[in-house]
N, C-alpha and C positions, 0 to 999 in steps of 0.2 A: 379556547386555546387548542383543546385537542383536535376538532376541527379545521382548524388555520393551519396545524404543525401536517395533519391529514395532507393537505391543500399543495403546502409546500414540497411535503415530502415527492408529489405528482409531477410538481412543476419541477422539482430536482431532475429526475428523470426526461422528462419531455426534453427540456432547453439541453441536457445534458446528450442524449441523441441528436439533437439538433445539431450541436457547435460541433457533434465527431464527424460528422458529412466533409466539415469546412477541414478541422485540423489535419497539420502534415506531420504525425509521429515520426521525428527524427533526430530525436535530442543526442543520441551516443554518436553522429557521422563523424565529431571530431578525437574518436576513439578506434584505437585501430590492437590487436593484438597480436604480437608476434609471428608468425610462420615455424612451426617447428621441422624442416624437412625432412628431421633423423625419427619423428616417432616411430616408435615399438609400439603404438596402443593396439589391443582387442576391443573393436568397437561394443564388440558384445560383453567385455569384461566392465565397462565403465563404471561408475558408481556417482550415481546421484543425491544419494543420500545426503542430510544436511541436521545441521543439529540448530535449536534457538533455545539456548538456556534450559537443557534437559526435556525440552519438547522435539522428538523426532519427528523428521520428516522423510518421508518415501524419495522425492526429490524437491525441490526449491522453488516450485511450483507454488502462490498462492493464491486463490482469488479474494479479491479484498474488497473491502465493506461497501455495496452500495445502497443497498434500500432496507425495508420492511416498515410496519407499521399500517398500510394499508391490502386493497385487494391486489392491485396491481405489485407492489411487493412482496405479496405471502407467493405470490404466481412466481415472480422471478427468480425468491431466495428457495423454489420449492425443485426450481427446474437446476438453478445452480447445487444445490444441496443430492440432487440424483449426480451429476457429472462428478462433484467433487468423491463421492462415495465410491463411484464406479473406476476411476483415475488415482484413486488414493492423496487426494489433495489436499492441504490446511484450508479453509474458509472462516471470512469474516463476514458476518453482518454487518446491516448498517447502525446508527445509530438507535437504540434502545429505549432514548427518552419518554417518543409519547408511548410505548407500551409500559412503563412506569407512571403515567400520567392516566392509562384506560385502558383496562384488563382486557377488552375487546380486542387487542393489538396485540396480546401477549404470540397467539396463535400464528402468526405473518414472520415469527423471529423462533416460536418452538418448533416450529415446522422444520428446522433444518436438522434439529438434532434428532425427531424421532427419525426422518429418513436416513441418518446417517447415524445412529447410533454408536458407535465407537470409530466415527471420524474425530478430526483435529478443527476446532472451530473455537473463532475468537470473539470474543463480546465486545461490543463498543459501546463508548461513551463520549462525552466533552471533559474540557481537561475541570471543567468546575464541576465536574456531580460529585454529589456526597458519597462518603464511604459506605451507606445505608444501598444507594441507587446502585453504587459498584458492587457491592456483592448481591443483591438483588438481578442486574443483569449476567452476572456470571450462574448465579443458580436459575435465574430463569432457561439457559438452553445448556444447563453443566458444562458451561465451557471452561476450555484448556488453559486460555487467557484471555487478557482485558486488552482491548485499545483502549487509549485514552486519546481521541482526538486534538488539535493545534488547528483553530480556522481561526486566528485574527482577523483576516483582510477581508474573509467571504460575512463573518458576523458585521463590518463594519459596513459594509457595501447595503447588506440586506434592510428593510427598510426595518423590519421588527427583530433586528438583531441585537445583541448583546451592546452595552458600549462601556462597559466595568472590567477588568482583568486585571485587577490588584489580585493578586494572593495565590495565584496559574502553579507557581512553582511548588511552595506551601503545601497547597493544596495535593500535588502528583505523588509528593511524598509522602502524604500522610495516610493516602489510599493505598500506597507501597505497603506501609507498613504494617495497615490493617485489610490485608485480603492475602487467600492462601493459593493466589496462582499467578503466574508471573505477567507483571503491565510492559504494556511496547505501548510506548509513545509514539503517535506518528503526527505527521501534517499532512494537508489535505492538496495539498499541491503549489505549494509556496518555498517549500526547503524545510532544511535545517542548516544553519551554520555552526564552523567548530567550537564558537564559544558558549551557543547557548546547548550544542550537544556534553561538552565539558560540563556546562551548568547540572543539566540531565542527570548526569552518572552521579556526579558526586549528591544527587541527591535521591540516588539508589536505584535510578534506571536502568536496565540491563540487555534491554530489547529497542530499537529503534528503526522507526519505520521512516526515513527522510521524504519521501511524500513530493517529492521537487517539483520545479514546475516544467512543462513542457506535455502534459493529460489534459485531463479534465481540469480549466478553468472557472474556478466556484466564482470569482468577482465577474467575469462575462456572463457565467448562468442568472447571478443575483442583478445584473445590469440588464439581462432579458424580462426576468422576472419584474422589473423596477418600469420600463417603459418611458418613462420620462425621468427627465434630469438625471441619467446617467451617468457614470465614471468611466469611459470609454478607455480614459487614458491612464485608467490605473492595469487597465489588463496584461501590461507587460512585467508587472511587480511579481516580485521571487527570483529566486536559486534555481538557477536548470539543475535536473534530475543528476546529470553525471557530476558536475561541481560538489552540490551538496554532499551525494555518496563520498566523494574523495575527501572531500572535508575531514565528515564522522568520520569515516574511517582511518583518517589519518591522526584526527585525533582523539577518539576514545576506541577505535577496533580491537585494542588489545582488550580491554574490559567489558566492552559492549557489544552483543550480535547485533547486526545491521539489514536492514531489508531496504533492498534497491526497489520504490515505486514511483510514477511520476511520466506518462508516455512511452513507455514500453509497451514496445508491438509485435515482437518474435522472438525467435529465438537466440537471433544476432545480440540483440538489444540483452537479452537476458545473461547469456555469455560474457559478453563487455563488463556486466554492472559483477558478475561472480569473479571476473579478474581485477578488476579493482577493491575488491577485499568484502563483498556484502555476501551474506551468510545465506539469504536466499531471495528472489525478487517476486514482486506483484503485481497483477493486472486488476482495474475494474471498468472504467468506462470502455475502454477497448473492447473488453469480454462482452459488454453488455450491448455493445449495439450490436457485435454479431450473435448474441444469441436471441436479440431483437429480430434481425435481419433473415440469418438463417437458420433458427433454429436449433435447441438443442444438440441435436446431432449432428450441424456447422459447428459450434462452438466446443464440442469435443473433439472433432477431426480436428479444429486449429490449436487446442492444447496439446495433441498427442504430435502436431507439425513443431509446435515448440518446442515438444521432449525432445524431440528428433534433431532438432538443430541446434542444441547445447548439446548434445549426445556429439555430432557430426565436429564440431567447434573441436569441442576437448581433444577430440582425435587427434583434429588438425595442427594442434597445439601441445599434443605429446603431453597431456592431463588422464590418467586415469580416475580422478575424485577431482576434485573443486579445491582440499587444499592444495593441491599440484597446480590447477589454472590458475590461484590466486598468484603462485610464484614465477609464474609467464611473465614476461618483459612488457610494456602495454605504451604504446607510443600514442599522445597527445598533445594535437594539433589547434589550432585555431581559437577561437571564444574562449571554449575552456583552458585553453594554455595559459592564453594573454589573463584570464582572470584568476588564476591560481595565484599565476607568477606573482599579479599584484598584492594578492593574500598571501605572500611568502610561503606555499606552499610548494614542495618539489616530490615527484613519486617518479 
């Protein structure tokens, strides 16, 4: 098993660089934010700062969960885990399973915490691990919080995937209840919609990671991985990134922090998802093939281009902080209009 999940966890990666060559990261084009021409802002006075349920952050900046468990991951989450330190960034691992499955794995996922010893870093899991496995991943790298990942589509596609999900909700709760740091429930690039983020809250979630689709597609990686007899045509399934955000947040933002991930690629993009109400945004595959590509030190110049252009945005938009951007006017056009509208949703 822990050799096959090894295996996989490789193939995640590979097919996952592969499909970002092809993809056109552009989910927000049918979002546009105001022009403020009267700003008073001090570029230099801005304030990035973001809060997720008493977890601070420097600015809204995350990098979110893609690998460990193997060589090739303890490599990634080791080069991620220097930047995130050096930048002051939140960071997620990936999922945690097979190092609770072979202590040998532990090392690929502790690796981030002794580099970054009083950084902000999140634990991951599936949304069925035991309460045993969830606080075992959180004290394995003393992390701040737990993901609890949402992959239906990609478990169903996968040839050695899951095919059971009675008890998902049950279950998020009762790990709520028993672990002392707070869960963000996310999806893995499919959405959330506002009924099952309603569902979410009232069953004690407070942290939501909508996950949309328009990134990295898990059902095309696991239709790589598969080779034959394919689901070609399920690859268009899911919530684009900017939908679902508007959803959550219109329907649990008062109660719940929200993190905008899902094909975000700058700073544009990151802007957009802070004025539609999301508490702070995420990149992974993005981050990862250029820090494939160009190395570490690509991969920080284009985070410090992103500070820079949410910095540049708020200006431009007469935002001194993020709750100021959130109150910016935000004009929405096309796909995401027509599909809101249909969801009687209006912002």
């Amino acid at each position: 098993m822990n050799e096959t999940r090894k295996l996989r966890k490789n193939e995640h990666i590979k097919y996952s660089l592969l499909l970002e060559k092809k993809l056109k990261r552009n989910v927000f084009k049918d979002i546009t934010i105001l022009h403020n021409c009267l700003s008073e802002v001090n570029l230099n006075e801005i304030d990035l700062s973001t809060n997720l349920q008493g977890i601070n952050l420097a600015n809204p900046i995350i990098i979110n969960a893609m690998t460990g468990g193997t060589q090739e991951g303890e490599k990634i989450n080791r080069q991620l885990a220097m930047i995130a330190k050096k930048l002051n960034l939140a960071m997620a691992v990936g999922s945690q399973k097979i190092a609770l499955e072979n202590p040998n794995s532990i090392r690929s996922f502790k690796i981030v915490r002794d580099i970054n010893p009083d950084g902000i870093i999140f634990a991951n899991l599936g949304a069925d691990a035991t309460v045993e496995e969830a606080n075992k991943a959180v004290e394995m790298i003393d992390a701040n919080a737990l993901q609890l990942h949402l992959n239906v589509p990609q478990e169903i596609v996968m040839r050695e995937g899951r095919r059971n999900f009675k008890g998902t909700v049950e279950n998020i709760s009762h790990i709520i209840k028993n672990i002392n740091v707070p869960v963000i429930v996310k999806e893995v690039g499919f959405g959330i919609a506002k009924e099952e983020a309603i569902t979410l809250v009232e069953r004690g979630v407070k942290i939501i990671d909508v996950g949309g689709n328009g990134g990295t597609n898990f059902i095309a990686v696991e239709n790589l991985r598969r080779k034959s007899r394919v689901f070609k045509h399920f690859e268009k399934w899911g919530i684009p990134t900017p939908v679902s955000l508007i959803e959550v947040v219109k329907a649990v933002g008062d109660t719940a922090d929200v993190i905008a991930s899902g094909g975000l690629k700058n700073g544009f993009d990151a802007a957009k998802s802070l004025a539609l109400g999301a508490n702070a945004v995420a990149y992974a595959g993005h981050f990862l093939q250029i820090l494939c590509n160009r190395g570490p030190s690509g991969l920080e110049k284009h985070i410090l281009q992103i500070e820079k252009e949410i910095r540049y945005i708020m200006a431009m938009a007469g935002a001194r902080k993020i709750s100021e951007l959130k109150k910016r006017p935000v004009i929405i056009e096309g796909k995401t209009y027509h599909w809101l509208k249909n969801r009687g949703i209006f912002i």
